[in-house]
C-alpha positions in Angstrom: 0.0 0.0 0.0 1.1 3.3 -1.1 1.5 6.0 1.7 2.2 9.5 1.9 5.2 11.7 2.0 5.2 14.2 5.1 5.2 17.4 3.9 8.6 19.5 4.5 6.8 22.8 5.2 3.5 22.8 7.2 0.3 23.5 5.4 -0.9 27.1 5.5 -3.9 28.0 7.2 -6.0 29.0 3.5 -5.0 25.1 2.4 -6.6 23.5 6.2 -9.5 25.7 4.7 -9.7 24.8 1.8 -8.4 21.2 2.0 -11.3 20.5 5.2 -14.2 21.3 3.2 -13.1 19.7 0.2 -12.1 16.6 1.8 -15.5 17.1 3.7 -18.0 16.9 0.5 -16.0 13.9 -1.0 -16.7 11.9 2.4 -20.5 13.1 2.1 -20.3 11.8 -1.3 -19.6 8.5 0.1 -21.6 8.1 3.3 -24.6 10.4 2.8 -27.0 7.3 2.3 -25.7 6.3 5.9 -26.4 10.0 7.1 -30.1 9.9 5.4 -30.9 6.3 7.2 -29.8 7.7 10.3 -32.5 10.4 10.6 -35.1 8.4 9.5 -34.1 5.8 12.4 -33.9 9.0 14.6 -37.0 10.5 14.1 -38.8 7.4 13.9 -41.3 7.1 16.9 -41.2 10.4 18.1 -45.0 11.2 18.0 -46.2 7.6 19.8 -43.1 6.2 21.5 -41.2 3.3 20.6 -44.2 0.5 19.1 -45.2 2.8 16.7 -43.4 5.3 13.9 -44.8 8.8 13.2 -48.1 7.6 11.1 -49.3 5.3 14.1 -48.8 2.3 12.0 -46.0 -1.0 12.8 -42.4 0.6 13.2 -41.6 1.2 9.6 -37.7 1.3 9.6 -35.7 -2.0 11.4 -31.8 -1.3 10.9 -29.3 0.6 8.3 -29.8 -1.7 6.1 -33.1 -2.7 6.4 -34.0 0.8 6.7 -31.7 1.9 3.2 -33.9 -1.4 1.2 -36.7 0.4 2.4 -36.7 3.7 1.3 -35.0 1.9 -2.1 -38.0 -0.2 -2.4 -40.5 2.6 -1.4 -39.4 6.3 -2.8 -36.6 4.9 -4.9 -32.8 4.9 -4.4 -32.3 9.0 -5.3 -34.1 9.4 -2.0 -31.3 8.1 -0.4 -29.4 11.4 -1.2 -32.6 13.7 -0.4 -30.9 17.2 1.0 -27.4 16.2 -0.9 -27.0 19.9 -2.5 -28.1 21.1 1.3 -25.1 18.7 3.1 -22.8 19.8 0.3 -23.4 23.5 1.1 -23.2 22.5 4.9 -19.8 20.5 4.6 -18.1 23.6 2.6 -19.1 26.3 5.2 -19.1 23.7 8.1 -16.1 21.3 8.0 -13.9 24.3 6.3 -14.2 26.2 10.1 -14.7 23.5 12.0 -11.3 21.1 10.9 -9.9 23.8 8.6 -9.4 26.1 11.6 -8.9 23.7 14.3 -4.8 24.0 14.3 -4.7 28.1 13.8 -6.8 28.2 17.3 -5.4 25.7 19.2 -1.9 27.4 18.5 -3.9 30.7 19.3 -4.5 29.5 22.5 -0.8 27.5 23.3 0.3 31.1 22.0 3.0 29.5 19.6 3.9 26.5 22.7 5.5 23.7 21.0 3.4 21.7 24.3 -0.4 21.5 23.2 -2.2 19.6 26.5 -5.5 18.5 26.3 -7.1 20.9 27.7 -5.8 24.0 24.5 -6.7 21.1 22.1 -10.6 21.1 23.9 -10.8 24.8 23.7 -10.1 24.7 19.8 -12.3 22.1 19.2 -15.1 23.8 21.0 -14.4 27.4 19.8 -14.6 25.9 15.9 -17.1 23.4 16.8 -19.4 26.8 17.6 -18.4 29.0 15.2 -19.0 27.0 12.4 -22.7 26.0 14.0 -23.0 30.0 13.6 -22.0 30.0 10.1 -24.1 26.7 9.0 -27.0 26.2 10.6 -29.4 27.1 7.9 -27.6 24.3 5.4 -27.8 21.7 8.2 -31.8 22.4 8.9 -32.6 22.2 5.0 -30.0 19.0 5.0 -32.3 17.1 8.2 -35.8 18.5 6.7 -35.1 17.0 3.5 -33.7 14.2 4.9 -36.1 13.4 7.2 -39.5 13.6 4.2 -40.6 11.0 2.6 -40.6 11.4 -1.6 -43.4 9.2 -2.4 -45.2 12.0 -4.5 -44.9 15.7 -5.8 -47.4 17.3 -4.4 -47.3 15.8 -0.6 -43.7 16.8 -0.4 -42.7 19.3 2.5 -40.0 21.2 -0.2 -39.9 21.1 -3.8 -36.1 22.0 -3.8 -33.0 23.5 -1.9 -33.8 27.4 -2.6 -37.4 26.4 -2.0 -36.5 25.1 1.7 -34.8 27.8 2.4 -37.8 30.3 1.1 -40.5 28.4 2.7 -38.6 28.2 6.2 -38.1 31.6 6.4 -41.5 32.7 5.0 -43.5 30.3 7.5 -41.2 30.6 10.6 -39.1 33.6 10.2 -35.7 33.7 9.9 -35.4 32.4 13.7 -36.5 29.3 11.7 -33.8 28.6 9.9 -31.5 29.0 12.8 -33.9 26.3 14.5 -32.3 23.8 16.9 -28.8 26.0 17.6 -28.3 25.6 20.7 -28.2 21.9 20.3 -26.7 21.5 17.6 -24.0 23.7 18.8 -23.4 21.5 21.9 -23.4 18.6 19.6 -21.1 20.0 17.6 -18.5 21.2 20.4 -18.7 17.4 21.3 -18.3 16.1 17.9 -15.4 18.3 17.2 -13.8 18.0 20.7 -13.8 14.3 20.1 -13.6 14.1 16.7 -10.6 16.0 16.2 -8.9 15.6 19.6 -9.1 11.8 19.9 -7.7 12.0 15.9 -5.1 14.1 17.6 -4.1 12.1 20.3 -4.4 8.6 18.7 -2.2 10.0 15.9 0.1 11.2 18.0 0.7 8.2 20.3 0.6 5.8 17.1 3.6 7.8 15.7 5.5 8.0 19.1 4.7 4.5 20.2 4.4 2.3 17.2 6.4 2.3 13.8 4.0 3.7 11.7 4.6 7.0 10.2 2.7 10.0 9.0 1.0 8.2 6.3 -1.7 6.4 4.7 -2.2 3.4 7.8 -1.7 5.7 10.8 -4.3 8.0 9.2 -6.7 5.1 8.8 -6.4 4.1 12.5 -6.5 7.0 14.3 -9.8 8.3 11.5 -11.4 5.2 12.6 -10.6 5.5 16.0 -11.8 8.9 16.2 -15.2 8.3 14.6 -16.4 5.2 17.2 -15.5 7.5 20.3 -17.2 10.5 18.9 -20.6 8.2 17.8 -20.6 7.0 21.6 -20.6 10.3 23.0 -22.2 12.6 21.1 -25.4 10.2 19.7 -27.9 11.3 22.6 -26.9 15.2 21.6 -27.1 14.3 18.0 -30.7 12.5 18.1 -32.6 15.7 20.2 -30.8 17.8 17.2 -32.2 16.0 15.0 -35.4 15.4 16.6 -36.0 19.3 17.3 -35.1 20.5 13.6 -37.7 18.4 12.5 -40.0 19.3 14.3 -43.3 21.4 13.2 -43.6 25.0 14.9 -44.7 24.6 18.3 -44.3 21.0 18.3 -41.6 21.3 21.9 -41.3 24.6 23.8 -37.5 23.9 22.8 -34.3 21.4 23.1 -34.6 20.6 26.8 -38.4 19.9 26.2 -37.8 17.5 23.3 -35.2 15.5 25.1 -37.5 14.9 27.8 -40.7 13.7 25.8 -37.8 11.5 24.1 -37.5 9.7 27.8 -41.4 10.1 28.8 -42.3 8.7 25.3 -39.7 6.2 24.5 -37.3 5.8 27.3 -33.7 6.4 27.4 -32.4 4.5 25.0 -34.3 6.3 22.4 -31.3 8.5 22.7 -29.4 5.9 20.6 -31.7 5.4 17.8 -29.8 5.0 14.7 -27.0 4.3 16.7 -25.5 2.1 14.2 -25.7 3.9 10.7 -24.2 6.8 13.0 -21.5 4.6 13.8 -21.0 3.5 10.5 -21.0 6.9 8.8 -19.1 8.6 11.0 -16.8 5.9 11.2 -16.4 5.7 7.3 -16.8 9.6 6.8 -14.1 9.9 9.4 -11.7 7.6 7.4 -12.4 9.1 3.4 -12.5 12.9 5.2 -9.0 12.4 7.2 -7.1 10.4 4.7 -8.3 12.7 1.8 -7.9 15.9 3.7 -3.8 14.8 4.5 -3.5 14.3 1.3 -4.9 17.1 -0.2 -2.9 19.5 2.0 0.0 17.7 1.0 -0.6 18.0 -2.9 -1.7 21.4 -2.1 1.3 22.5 -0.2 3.6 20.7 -3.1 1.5 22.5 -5.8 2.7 25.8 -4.2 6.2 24.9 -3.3 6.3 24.4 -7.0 4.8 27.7 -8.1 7.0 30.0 -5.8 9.9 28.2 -6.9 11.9 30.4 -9.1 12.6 29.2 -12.4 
């Protein structure tokens, strides 16, 4: 297996950004089917508890893959990538703060320290995790609303397309609606980049001090893989009341704290891990294609310019 050469000079701050949201898309690319199965699992139930899905009729999703043959065999397999353009737009504005920035703040905060502890690498991930919440929301709303609707005909659809989700969110809710489920999603987000990125971080790090593998294609595997079943354990109960709350219809919960607790009134606790395993298995696989594509790409990148500046 082919690996990668470390880079001489470190990658630029414009190349994380650019490199974090590119890398992003391609892993959406990839695992947005899982992504689309997960909120169906998620919000499956919600209005009668656990026996019964939204419609009051026999639980209608069992599984990722049951629940992929089933919206395959019942809206058609382009349904499986309802909200794509949405997620795109989300990974681009999202992933490009969130990962793209994570090393400019955490040596912001070491203030140029060759020692980054723990707690500097927390701080990053939690300042980009919210500020690119702030920046995205709108794209990740439209992403779970289309997402979460069924495309068994025209007319019964909730959106017709991207611009018209945005338009009819903001014409029927406000603005405030399209900014629905923030605060949430930007604790889930805090958590997902705290682990995300730091346990990346730290499994990288103690692969390439403790083990022979270098900085290339393997040890970016591991740790990517690594990262993405820590971060599905802790941040799944955060991710389903996002989720859950985006979804929901105007007045449906008086807000995040109220939707979380008719989760546990209504369905008990472990309702908090629905869809557990297609989150497991896209963040697990989104983590590996993002990672291993974003090293590269800021190593081509940083090559590329080496090249141009170069004097003939």
């Amino acid at each position: 297996m082919v690996g990668f050469r470390p880079a001489d000079v470190p990658p630029t701050a414009a190349v994380k950004f650019i490199g974090a949201g590119t890398a992003a898309c391609i892993a959406d690319l990839f695992t947005f089917p899982l992504d689309t199965a997960k909120v169906r699992l998620q919000i499956q139930g919600e209005a009668k508890g656990t026996a019964a899905s939204s419609n009051g009729t026999a639980v209608k999703y069992r599984g990722v893959f049951g629940t992929i043959t089933t919206m395959v065999r019942t809206e058609g397999a382009r349904s499986l990538y309802n909200g794509l353009a949405a997620g795109l737009q989300r990974q681009m504005s999202f992933a490009s703060v969130r990962i793209g920035l994570y090393d400019s703040v955490k040596q912001f905060y070491t203030k140029g320290s060759d020692h980054v502890g723990i707690g500097s690498r927390l701080l990053a991930g939690c300042t980009t995790g919210a500020m690119a919440v702030a920046l995205a929301q709108p794209t990740d709303v439209v992403k779970v609303r289309f997402q979460a609707q069924t495309s068994t005909s025209g007319l019964s659809r909730r959106y017709q397309g991207t611009m018209d989700a945005y338009k009819t969110i903001a014409k029927e809710e406000g603005i405030r609606g399209l900014w629905r489920g923030t605060g949430p999603n930007i604790a889930r987000n805090a958590i997902v980049t705290c682990t995300e990125l730091v346990t990346y971080d730290l499994i990288k790090d103690a692969l390439l001090r403790s083990t022979p593998l270098t900085d290339d294609l393997p040890c970016h595997f591991t740790s990517a893989f690594g990262a993405g079943f820590c971060t599905t354990v802790i941040a799944s109960p955060v991710d389903v009341v996002k989720t859950r709350y985006m979804n929901s219809a105007l007045g449906q919960y008086k807000g995040a704290l109220n939707c979380a607790f008719a989760m546990v009134t209504k369905e008990g606790p472990l309702s908090f891990y629905k869809g557990f395993m297609p989150s497991f298995l896209r963040l697990g696989s989104w983590n590996v294609v993002m990672f291993v594509t974003y090293e590269q790409l800021k190593r081509g990148m940083m090559a590329a310019h080496q090249n141009w500046s170069t004097p003939l």
